[in-house]
MARTILUM-920307 format. One record per residue (C-alpha): residue in one letter; x, y, z. Coordinates in nm, 4 decimals. Each point is the difference from the previous one (the first is absolute). Example, Ala and Ser with C-alpha at 12.3 -4.5 7.8 and 13.67 -1.06 7.14 Angstrom:
<nodes>
@keza = A x = 1.2300 y = -0.4500 z = 0.7800 .
@keza = S x = 0.1370 y = 0.3440 z = -0.0660 .
</nodes>
This chain:
<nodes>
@keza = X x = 0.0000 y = 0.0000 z = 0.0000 .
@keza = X x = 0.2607 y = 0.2486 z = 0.0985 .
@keza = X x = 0.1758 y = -0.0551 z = -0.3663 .
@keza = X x = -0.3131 y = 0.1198 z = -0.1771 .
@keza = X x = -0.0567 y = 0.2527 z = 0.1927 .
@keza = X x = 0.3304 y = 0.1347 z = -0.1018 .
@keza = X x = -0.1242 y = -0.0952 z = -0.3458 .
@keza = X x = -0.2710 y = 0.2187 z = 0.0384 .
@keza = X x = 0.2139 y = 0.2624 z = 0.1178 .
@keza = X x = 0.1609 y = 0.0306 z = -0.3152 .
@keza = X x = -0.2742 y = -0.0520 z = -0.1870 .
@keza = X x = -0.1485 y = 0.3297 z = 0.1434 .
@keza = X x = 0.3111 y = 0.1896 z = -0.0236 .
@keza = X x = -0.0002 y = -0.1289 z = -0.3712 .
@keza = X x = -0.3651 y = 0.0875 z = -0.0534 .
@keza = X x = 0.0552 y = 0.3399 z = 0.0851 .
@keza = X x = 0.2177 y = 0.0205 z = -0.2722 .
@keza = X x = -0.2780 y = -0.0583 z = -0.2475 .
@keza = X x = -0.1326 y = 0.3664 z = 0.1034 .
@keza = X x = 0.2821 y = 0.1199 z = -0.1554 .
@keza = X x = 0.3399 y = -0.0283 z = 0.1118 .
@keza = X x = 0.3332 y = -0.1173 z = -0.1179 .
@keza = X x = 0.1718 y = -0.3041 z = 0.0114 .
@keza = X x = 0.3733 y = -0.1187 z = -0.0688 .
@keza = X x = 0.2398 y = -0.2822 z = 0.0383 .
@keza = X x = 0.2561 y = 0.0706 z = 0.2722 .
@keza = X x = 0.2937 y = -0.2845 z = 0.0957 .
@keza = X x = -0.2666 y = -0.2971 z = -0.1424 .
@keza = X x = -0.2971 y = 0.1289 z = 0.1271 .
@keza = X x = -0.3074 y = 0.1671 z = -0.0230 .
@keza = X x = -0.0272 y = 0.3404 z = 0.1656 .
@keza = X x = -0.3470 y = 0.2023 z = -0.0103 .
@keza = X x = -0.0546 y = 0.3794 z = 0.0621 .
@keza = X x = -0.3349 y = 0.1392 z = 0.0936 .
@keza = X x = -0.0662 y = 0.3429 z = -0.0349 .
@keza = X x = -0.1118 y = 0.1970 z = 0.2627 .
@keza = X x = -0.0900 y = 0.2851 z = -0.2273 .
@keza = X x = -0.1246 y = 0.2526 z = 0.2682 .
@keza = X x = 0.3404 y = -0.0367 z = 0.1699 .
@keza = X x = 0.1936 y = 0.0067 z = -0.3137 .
@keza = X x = 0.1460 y = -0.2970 z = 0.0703 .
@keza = X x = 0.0502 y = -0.4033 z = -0.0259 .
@keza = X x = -0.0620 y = -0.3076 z = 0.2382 .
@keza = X x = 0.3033 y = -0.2053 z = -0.1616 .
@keza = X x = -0.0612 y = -0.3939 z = 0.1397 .
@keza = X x = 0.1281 y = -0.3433 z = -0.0666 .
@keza = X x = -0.1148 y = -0.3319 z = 0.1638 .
@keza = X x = 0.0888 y = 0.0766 z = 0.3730 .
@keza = X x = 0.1611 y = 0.3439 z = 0.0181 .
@keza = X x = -0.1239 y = 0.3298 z = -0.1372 .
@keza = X x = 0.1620 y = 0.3711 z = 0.0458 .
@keza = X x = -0.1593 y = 0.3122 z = -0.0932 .
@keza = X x = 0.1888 y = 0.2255 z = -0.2307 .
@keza = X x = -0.0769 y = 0.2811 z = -0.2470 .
@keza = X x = -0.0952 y = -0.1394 z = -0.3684 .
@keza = X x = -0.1486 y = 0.1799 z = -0.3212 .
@keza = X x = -0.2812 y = -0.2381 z = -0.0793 .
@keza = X x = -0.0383 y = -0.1985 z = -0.3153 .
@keza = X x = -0.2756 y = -0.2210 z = -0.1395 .
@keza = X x = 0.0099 y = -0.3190 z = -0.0356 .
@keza = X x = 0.0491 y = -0.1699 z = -0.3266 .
@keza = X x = -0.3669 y = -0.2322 z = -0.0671 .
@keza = X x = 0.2369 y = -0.3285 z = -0.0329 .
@keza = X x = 0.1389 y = 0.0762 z = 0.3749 .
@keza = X x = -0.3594 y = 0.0737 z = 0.1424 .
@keza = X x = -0.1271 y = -0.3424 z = -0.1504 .
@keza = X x = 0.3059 y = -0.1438 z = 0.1888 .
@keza = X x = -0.1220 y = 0.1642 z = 0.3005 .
@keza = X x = -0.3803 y = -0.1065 z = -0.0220 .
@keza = X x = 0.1305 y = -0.3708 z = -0.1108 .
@keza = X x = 0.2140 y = 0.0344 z = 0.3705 .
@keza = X x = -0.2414 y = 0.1625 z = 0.2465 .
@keza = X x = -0.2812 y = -0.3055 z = -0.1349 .
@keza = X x = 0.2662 y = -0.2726 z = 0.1036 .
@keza = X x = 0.0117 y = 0.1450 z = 0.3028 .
@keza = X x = -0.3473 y = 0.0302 z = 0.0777 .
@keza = X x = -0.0674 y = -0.3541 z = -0.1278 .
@keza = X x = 0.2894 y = -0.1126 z = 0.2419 .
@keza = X x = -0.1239 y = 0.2191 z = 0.3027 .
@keza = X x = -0.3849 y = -0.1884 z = -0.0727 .
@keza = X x = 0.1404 y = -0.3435 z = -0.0263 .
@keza = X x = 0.2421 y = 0.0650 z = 0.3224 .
@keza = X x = -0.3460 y = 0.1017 z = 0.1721 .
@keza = X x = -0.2198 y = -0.3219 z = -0.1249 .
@keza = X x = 0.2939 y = -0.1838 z = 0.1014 .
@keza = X x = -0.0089 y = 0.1129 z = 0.3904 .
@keza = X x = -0.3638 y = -0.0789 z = -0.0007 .
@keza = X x = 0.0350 y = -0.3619 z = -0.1600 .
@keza = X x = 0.2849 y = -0.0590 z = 0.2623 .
@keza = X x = -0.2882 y = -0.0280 z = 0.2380 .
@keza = X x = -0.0783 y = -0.2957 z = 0.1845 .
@keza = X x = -0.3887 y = 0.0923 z = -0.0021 .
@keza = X x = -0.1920 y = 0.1885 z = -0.3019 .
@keza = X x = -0.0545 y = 0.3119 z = 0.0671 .
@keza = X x = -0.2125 y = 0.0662 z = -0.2310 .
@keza = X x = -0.2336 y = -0.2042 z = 0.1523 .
@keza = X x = 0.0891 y = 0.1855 z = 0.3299 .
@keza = X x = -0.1451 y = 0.3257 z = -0.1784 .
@keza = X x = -0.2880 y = -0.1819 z = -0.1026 .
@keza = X x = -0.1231 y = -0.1108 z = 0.3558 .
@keza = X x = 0.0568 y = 0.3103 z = 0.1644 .
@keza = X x = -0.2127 y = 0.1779 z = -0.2728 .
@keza = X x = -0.2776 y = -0.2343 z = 0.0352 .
@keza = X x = 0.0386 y = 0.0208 z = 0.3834 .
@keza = X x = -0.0667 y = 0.3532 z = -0.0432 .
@keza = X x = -0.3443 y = -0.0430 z = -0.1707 .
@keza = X x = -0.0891 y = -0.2200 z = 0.2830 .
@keza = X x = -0.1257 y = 0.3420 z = 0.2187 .
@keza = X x = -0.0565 y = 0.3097 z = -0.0909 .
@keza = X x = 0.2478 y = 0.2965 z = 0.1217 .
@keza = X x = 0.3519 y = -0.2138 z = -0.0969 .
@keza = X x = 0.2603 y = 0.1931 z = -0.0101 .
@keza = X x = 0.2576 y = -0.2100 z = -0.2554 .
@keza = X x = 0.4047 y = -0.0397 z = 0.0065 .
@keza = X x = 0.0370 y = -0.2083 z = -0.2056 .
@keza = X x = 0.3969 y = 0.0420 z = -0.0066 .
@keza = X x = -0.0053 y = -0.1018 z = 0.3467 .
@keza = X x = -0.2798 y = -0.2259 z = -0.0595 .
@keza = X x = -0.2016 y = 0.1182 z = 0.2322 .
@keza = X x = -0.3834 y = 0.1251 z = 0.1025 .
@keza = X x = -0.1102 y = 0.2421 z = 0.2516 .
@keza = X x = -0.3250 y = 0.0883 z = 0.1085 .
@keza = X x = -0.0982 y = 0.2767 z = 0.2439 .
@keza = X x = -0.3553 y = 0.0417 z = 0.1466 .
@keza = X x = -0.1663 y = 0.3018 z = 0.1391 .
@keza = X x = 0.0643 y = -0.0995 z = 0.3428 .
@keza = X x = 0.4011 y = -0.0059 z = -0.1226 .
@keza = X x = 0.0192 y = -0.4032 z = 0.0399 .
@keza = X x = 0.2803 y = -0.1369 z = -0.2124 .
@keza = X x = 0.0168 y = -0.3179 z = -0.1970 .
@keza = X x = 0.2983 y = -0.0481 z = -0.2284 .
@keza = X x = 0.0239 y = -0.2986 z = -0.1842 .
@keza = X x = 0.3693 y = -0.1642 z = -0.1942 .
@keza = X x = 0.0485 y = -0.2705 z = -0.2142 .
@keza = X x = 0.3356 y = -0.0726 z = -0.1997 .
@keza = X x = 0.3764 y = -0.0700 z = 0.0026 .
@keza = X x = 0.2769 y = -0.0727 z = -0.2439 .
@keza = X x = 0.2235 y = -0.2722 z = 0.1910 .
@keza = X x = -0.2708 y = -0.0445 z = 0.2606 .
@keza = X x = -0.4018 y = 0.0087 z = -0.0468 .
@keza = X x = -0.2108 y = 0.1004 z = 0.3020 .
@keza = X x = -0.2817 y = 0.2564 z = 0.1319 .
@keza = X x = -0.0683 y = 0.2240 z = 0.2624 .
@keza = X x = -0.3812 y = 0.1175 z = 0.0976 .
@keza = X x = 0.0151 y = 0.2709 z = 0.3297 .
@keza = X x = -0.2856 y = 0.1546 z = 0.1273 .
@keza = X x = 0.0542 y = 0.3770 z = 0.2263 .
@keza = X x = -0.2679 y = 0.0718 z = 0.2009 .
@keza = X x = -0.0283 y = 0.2778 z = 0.2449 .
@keza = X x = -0.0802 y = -0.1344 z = 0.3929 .
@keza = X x = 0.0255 y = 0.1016 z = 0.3199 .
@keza = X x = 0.1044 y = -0.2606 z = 0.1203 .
@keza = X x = 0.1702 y = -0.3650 z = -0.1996 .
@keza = X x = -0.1416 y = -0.2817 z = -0.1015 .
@keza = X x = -0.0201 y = -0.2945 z = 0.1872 .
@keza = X x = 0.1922 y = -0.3607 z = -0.1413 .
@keza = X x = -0.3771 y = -0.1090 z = -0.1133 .
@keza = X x = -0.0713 y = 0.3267 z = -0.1974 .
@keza = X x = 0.3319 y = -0.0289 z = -0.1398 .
@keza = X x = -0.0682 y = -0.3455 z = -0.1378 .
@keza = X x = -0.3079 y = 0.0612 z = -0.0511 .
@keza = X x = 0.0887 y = 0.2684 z = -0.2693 .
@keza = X x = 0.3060 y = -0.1809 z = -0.1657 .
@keza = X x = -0.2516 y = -0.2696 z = -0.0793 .
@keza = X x = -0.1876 y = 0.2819 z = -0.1550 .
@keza = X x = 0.3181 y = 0.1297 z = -0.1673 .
@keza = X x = 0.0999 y = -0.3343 z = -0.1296 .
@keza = X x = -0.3514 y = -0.0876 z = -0.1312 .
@keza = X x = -0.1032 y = 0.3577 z = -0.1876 .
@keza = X x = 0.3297 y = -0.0187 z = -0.1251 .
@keza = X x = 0.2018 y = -0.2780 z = -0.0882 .
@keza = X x = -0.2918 y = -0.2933 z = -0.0617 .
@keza = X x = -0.1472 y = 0.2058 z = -0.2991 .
@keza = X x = 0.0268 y = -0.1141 z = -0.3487 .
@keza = X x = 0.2705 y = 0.3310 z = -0.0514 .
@keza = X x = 0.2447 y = -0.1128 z = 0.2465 .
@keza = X x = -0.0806 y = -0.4277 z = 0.0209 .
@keza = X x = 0.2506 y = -0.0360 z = 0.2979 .
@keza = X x = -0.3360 y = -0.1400 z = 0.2068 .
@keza = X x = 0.2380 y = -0.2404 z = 0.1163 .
@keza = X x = 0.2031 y = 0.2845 z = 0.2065 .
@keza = X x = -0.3440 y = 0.0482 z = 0.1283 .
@keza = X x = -0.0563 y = -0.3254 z = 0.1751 .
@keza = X x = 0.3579 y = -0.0634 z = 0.0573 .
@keza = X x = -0.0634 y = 0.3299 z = 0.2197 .
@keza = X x = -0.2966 y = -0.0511 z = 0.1571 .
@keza = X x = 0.0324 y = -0.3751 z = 0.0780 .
@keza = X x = 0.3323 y = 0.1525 z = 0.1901 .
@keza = X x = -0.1298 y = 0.2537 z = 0.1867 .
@keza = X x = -0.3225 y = -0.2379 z = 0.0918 .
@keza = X x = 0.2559 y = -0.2800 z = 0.1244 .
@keza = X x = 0.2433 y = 0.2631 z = 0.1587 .
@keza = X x = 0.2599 y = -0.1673 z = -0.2405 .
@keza = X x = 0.2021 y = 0.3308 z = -0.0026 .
@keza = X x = 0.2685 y = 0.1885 z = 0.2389 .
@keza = X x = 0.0012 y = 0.3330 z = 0.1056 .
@keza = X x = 0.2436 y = 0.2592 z = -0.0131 .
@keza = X x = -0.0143 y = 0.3505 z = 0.1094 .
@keza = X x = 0.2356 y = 0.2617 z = -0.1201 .
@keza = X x = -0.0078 y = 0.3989 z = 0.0210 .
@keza = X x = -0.4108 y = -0.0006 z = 0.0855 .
@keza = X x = -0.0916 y = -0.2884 z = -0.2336 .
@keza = X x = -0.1422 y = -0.3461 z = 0.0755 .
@keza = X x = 0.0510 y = -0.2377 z = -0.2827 .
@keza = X x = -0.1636 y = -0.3095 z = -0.0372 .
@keza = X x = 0.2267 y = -0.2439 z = -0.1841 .
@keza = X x = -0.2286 y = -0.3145 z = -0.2125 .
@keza = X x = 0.2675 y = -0.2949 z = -0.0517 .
@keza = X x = -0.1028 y = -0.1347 z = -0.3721 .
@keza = X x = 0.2620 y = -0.1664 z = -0.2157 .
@keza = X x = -0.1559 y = 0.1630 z = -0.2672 .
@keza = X x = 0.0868 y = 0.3208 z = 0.1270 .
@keza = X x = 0.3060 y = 0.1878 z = 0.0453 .
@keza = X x = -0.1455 y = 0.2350 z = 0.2263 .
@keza = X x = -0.3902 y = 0.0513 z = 0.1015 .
@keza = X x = -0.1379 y = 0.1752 z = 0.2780 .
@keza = X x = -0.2132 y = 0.2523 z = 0.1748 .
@keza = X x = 0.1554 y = 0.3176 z = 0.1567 .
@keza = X x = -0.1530 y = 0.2701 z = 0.2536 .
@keza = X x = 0.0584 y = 0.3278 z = 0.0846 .
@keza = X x = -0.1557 y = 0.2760 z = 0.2064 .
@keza = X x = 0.1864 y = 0.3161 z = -0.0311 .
@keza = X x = -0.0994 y = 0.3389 z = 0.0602 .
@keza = X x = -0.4302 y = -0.0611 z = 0.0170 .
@keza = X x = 0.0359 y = -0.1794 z = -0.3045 .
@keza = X x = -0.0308 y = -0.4099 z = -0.0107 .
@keza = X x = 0.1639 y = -0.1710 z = -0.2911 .
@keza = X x = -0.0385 y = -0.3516 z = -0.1216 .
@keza = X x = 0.1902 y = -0.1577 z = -0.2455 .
@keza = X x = 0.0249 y = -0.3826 z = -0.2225 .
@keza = X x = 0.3093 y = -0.0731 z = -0.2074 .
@keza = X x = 0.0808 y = -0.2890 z = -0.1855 .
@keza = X x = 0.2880 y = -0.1276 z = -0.2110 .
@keza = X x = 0.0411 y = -0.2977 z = -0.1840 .
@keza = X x = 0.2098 y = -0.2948 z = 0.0212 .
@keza = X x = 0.0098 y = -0.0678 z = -0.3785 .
</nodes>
């Protein structure tokens, strides 16, 4: 990636020669001056140095613009394929990733879409939170939290109580289809197959599923507002 980039460095500091600027063989290779025609003057660059000094400007002969065009496409056809080529290193599709989080979105109204992040939000009047995640490159997983405002926490059975909620609204529909995090995550928390861990103001809730690298409940209560929050990620 960083090679075309350089590419397409050059390419742009050749491309500005096609709006009229001169260019000239120096020691073997290529040098290109852009004019800077307020200033009176030239940006003279090569492929990874460039110094400004004063130059009368020229146009360029129609033989050394086609070169120029033919160059800058290369480039941009090598920048494209260097991007397609990061995505296809992906473990997961994420094309498919875009896909569910779009449809996810349609689900309610009021979605507010990242779908770079692959993420939903949703905010109601009374400022309660639900953010939803799907996606991964290496590693697929989600993560559903709900915010409330509360005077006071909820208790271990509310908390359950609304990860099953969580886990059901989002992750046994037909746009997710990981219903099998579902019961994996409700059959632990009903059989208190988990262990607990609390860290900084959190309690986590830890499910033990082999097909599951991680999947758990968290809560937090922090400054009147009451948090709850489901994560999985697979072990595939």
């Amino acid at each position: 990636m960083a090679l075309v980039l350089e590419s397409l460095v050059d390419g742009v500091v050749l491309a500005s020669a096609i709006l009229g600027f001169r260019s000239s063989p120096r020691g073997g290779r290529r040098f290109v001056s852009l004019t800077m025609s307020r200033q009176q003057s030239t940006w003279r660059g090569c492929s990874r140095a460039a110094v400004f000094v004063p130059q009368p400007s020229e146009r360029l002969p129609m033989t050394v613009v086609r070169w120029h065009v033919g160059h800058v496409v290369v480039v941009v056809v090598l920048l494209i394929s260097a991007l397609a080529q990061a995505a296809d290193d992906c473990a997961f599709d994420q094309e498919h990733q875009a896909r569910v989080i779009a449809a996810v979105a349609k689900s309610a109204p009021g979605a507010v879409v990242d779908v770079d992040n692959r993420q939903v939000t949703w905010v109601t009047p009374k400022k309660e939170t639900t953010v939803f995640s799907y996606g991964g490159c290496a590693d697929l997983g989600s993560r559903v939290s709900r915010s409330t405002h509360k005077t006071t926490p909820r208790s271990q059975a509310q908390v359950f109580a609304l990860a099953k909620h969580l886990a059901e609204r989002f992750w046994s529909g037909k746009q997710v289809s990981a219903g099998t995090a579902t019961d994996a995550l409700v059959t632990g928390l009903s059989t208190a197959a988990f262990t607990v861990d609390v860290n900084d103001g959190r309690t986590s809730f830890h499910v033990r599923d082999p097909g599951y690298v991680q999947l758990y409940v968290e809560h937090e209560f922090k400054d009147g507002v009451d948090k709850v929050t489901i994560a999985w990620q697979g072990n595939f």
